[in-house]
C-alpha positions as CSV (number, residue, x, y, z in Angstrom):
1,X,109.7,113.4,89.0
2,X,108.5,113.0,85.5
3,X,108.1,116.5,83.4
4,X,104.8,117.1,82.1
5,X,105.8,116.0,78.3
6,X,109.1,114.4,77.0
7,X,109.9,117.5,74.5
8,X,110.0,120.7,77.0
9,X,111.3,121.0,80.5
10,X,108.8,122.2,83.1
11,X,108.3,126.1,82.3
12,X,109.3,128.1,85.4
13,X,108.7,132.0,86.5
14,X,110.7,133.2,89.8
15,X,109.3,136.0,92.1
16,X,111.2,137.5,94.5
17,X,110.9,135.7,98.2
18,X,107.3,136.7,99.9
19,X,108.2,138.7,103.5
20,X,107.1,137.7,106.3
21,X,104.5,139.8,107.5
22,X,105.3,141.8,111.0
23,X,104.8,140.0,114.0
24,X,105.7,142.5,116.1
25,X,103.0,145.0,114.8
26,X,100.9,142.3,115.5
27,X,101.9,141.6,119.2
28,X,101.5,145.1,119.6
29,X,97.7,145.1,118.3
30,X,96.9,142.0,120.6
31,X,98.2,144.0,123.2
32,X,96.3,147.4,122.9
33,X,93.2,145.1,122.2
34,X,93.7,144.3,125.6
35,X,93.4,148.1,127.3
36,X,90.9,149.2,124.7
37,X,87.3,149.7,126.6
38,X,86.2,146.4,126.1
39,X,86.1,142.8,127.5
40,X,89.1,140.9,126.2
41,X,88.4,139.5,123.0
42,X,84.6,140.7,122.9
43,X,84.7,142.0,119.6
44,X,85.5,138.3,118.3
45,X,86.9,138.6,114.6
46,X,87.4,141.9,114.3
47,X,89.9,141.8,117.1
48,X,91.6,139.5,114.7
49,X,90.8,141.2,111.8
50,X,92.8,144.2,113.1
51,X,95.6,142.3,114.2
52,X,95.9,140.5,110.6
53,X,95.9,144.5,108.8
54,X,98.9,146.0,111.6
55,X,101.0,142.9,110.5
56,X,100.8,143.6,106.9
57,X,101.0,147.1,107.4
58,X,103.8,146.4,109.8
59,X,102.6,149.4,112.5
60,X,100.2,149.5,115.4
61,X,97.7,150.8,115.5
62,X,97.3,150.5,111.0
63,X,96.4,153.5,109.2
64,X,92.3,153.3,107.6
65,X,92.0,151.7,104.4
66,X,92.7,154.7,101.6
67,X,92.7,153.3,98.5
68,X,91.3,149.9,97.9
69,X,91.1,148.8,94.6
70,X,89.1,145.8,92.6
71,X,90.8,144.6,89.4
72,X,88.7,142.5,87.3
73,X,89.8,140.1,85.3
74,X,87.7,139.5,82.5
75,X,88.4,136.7,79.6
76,X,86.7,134.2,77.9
77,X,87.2,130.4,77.7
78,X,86.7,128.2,74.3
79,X,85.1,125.6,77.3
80,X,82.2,127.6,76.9
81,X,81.0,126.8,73.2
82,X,80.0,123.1,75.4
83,X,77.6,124.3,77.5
84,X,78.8,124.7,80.5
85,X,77.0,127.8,81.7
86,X,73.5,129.0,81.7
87,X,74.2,132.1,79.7
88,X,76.0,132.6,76.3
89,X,80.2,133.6,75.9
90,X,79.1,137.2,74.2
91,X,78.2,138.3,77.8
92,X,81.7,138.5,78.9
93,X,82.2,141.6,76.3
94,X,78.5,142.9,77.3
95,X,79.3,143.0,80.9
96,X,83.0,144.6,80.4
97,X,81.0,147.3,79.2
98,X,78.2,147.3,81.6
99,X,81.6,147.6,84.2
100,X,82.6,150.6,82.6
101,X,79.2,152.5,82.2
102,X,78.6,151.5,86.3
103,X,75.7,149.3,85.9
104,X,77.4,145.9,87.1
105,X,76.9,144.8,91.1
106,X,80.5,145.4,91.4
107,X,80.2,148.9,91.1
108,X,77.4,149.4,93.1
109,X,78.8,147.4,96.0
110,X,81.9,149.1,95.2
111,X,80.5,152.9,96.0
112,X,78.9,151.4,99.1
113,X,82.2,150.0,100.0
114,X,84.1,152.8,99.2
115,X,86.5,151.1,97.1
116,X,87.2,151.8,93.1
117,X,87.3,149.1,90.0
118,X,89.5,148.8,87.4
119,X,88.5,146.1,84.6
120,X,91.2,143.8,82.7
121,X,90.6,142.3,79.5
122,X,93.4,139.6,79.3
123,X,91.2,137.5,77.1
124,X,87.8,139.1,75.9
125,X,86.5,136.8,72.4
126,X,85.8,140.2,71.3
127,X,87.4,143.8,70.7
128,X,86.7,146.0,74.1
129,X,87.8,149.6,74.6
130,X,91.5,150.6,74.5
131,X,91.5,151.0,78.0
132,X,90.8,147.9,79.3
133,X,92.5,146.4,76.2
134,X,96.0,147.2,77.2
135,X,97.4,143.6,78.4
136,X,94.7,141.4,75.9
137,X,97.0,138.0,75.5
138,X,94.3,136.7,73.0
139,X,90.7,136.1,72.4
140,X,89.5,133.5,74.1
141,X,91.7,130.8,76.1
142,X,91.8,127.4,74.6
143,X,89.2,124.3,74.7
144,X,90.6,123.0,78.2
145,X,88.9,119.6,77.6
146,X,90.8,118.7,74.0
147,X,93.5,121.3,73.8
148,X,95.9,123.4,75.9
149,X,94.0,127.1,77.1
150,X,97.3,128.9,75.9
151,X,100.6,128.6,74.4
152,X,103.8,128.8,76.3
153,X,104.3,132.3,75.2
154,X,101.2,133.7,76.0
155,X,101.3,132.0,79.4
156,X,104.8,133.9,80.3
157,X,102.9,137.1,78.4
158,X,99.6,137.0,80.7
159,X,101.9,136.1,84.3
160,X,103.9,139.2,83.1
161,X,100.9,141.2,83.0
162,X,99.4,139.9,86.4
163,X,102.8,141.3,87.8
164,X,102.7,144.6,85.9
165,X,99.6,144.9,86.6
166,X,99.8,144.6,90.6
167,X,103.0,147.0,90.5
168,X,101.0,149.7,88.7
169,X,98.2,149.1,91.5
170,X,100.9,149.7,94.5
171,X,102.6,152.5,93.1
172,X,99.3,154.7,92.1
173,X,98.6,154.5,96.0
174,X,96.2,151.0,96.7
175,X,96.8,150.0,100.2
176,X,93.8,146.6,99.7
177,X,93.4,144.9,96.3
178,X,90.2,142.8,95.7
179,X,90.4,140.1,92.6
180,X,87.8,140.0,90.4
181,X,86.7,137.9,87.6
182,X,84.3,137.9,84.6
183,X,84.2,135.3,82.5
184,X,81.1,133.1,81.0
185,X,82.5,129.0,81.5
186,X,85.4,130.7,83.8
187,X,84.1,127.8,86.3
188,X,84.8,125.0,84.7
189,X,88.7,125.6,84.3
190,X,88.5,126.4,88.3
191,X,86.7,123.6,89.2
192,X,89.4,121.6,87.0
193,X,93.2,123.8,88.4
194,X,91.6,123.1,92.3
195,X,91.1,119.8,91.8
196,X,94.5,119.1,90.3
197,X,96.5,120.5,93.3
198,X,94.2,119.2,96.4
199,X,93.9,115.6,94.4
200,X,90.0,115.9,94.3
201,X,87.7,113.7,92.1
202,X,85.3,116.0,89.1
203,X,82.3,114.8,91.2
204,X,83.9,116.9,94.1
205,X,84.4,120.2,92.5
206,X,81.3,120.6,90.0
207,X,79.1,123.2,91.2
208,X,76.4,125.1,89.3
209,X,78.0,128.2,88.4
210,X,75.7,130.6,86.7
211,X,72.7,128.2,87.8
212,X,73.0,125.9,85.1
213,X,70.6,122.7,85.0
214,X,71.2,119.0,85.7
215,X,72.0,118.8,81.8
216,X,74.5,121.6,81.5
217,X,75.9,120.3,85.0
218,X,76.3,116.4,83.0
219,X,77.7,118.2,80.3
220,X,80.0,120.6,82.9
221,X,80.8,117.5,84.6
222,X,82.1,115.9,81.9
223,X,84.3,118.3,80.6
224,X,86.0,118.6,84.0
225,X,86.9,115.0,84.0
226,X,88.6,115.5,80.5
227,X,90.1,118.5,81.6
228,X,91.5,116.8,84.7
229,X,93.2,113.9,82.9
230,X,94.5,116.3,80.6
231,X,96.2,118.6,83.5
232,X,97.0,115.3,86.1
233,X,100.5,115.0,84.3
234,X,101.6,118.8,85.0
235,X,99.7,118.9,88.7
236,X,103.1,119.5,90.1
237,X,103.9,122.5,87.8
238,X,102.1,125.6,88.2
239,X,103.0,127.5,85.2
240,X,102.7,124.2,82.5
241,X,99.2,123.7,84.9
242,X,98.0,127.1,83.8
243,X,99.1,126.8,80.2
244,X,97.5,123.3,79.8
245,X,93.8,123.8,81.4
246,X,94.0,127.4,83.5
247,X,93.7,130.3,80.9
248,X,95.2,133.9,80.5
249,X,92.7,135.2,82.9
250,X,93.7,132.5,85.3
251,X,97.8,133.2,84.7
252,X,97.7,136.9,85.3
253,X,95.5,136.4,88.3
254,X,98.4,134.6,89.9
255,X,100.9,136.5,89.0
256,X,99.1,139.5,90.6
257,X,98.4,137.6,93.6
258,X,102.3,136.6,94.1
259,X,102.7,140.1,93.2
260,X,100.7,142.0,95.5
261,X,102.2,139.9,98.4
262,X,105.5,140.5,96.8
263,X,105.0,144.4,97.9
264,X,103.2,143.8,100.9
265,X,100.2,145.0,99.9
266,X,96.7,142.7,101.1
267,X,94.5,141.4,99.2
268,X,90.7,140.0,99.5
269,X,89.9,136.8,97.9
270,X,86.8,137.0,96.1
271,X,84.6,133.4,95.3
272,X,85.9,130.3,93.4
273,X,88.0,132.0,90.5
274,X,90.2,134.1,92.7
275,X,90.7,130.9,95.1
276,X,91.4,128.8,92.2
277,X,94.5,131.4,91.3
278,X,95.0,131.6,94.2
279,X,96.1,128.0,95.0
280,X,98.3,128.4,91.8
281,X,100.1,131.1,92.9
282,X,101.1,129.6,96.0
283,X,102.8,126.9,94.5
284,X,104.4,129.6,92.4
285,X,105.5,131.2,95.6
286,X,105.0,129.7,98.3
287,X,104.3,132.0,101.3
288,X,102.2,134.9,99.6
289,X,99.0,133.1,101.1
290,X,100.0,135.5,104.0
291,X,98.9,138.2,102.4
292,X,96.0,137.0,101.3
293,X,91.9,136.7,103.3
294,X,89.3,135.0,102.0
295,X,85.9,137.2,102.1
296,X,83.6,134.7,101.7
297,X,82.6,131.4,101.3
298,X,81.0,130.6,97.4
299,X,78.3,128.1,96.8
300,X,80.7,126.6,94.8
301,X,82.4,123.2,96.4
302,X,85.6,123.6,94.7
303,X,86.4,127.0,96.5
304,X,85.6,125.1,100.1
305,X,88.5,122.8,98.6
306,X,90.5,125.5,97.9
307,X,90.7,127.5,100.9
308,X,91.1,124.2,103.4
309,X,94.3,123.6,101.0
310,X,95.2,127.5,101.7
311,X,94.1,127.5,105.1
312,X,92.3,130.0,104.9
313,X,89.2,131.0,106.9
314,X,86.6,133.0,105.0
315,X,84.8,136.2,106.6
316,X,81.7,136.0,105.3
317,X,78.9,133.1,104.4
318,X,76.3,134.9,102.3
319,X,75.5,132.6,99.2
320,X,77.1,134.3,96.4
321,X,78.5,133.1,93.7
322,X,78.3,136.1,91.3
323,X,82.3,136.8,91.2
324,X,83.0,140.0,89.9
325,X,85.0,141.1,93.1
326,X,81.5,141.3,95.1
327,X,82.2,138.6,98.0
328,X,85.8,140.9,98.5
329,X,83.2,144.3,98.7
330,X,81.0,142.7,101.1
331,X,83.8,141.9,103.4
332,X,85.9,145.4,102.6
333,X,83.4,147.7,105.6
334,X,84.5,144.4,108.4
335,X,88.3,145.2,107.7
336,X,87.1,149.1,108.0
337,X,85.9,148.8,111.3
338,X,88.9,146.0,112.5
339,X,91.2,149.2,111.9
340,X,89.4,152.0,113.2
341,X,88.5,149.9,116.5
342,X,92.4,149.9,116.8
343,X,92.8,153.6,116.0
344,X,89.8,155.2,117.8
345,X,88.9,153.8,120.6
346,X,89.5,154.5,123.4
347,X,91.6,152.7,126.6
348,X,90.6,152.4,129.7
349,X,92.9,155.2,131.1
350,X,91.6,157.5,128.2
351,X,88.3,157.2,129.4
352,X,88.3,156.9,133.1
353,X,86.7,153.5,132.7
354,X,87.8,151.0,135.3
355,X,89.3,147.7,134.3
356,X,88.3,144.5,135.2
357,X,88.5,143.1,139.0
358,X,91.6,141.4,139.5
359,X,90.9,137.5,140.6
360,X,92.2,135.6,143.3
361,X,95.1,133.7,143.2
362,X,94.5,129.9,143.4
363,X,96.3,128.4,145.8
């Protein structure tokens, strides 16, 4: 196989292997779903649901959700300066601080939900507060259609801070992580990293992001065909694929993703940016798509793309395309129930309830 350019070997990053998640946990679940006060599988997908959360917690029945926790990613893309999106790139560092004041959807949904947010600035074109600031890799990732989003240092520095990131997550006490994104263009280099790794023509993966019109969509269009033929030559190398036309939002995305599955710890997919990290950081470890649900299905085609390649199945078909880790929020109460339903309800014996009438043998 060809490298992506003559003058450096294909960049690499290792993770440790993924673990399997618990099959017995699971088996066990399937099983008290079957004396639990109900017809057999009558509760449809939350039956599953419940089954998928004892595996990755590895016990039967699993304990309720504590601490889930949305981490937004918010950076900016130089993509945007070609008018791509319906709004202009200075609302990336406006809505970092609408995040932090409470006044975004994400925040609403998230006190509904019962979850908290933590906001990222990996690459805000513009100074933010010192607390989101701490793992800023630059302002802005690169032009994707006529130059690379990052260098190869600051690719290694934003997978690094996915990583860190996810670790500091696990240890403070999140049992759920939801991914989260803001970023004005943040599209376009999705639309393009999806359909480098499921082999998909721009026409396939162009969707309207922020609601643009049929002129920003020509103009969206094109730049994900120039993007494409740019990242076609380093399809088969995640880390050189996020360097070329992905972006440090994009990298540390990944890396978190790997790393959250690295400590067994599950995460909700959120719309089209999450899914497009997502495909990359299953070719960076392959495996940690176990650890992983999709909450919904986005408006946007190129996440439909995404999670057939992931095989994934996603909870929820509402519409949205907002990002922001809202899709993940409106699927958070389902996973809720899936575990108490396993917890607190009650058998058959427990309540005195008979079971169903045994049939005939057939002869």
């Amino acid at each position: 196989m060809t490298p992506p350019t003559e003058s450096f070997p294909p960049a690499t990053v290792t993770f440790p292997e993924i673990p399997e998640p618990d099959q017995d946990a699971a088996g066990q679940a399937r099983a008290r779903h079957a004396e639990l006060t109900k017809p057999p599988g009558s509760l449809g997908k939350l039956e599953e649901l419940g089954t998928w959360l004892a595996a990755r917690q590895r016990r039967c029945p699993p304990r309720p959700l504590q601490r889930p926790r949305v981490v937004v990613f918010a950076g900016d893309h130089g993509i945007a300066r070609g008018g791509v999106s319906a709004y202009p790139a200075e609302v990336t560092a406006q809505m970092v601080r609408n995040f932090l004041d409470g006044g975004a959807a994400v925040n609403v949904l998230s006190d509904v939900a019962g979850a908290t947010v933590r906001v990222v600035d990996i690459a805000v074109a513009a100074q933010t507060p010192p607390e989101v600031a701490e793992f800023k890799v630059r302002e802005s990732s690169g032009s994707i259609d006529v130059e690379d989003a990052l260098t190869e240092e600051q690719t290694q520095t934003a997978l690094t801070a996915g990583r860190t990131i996810a670790d500091a997550e696990v240890d403070a006490g999140a049992d759920l992580l939801i991914v989260g994104d803001m970023g004005i263009g943040n599209t376009t280099p999705a639309a393009v990293l999806i359909a480098a790794l499921t082999g998909s023509e721009p026409v396939a993966v162009i969707g309207r992001g922020t609601g643009i019109d049929d002129n920003a969509w020509m103009r969206k269009a094109t730049a994900i065909r120039d993007g494409l033929r740019r990242a076609r030559a380093n399809s088969a190398y995640p880390v050189d694929l996020l360097r070329v036309v992905g972006g440090a939002d994009f990298a540390a995305m990944a890396a978190f993703l790997v790393q959250a599955a690295v400590r067994q710890t599950p995460v909700l997919l959120d719309g089209v940016i999450a899914s497009a990290a997502a495909l990359v950081a299953e070719e960076l470890a392959p495996g940690a798509r176990q650890w992983w649900l999709a909450a919904h299905r986005s408006t946007e085609p190129a996440q439909h793309l995404a999670l057939d390649q992931l095989q994934l199945e996603p909870l929820l078909e509402l519409d949205m395309r907002l990002g922001e880790g809202t899709g993940g929020l409106a699927a958070l109460p389902l996973l809720r129930m899936a575990a108490k339903v396993l917890t607190e309800m009650a058998t058959f014996e427990q309540a005195g309830v008979s079971g169903q009438i045994p049939q005939p043998a057939e002869d």
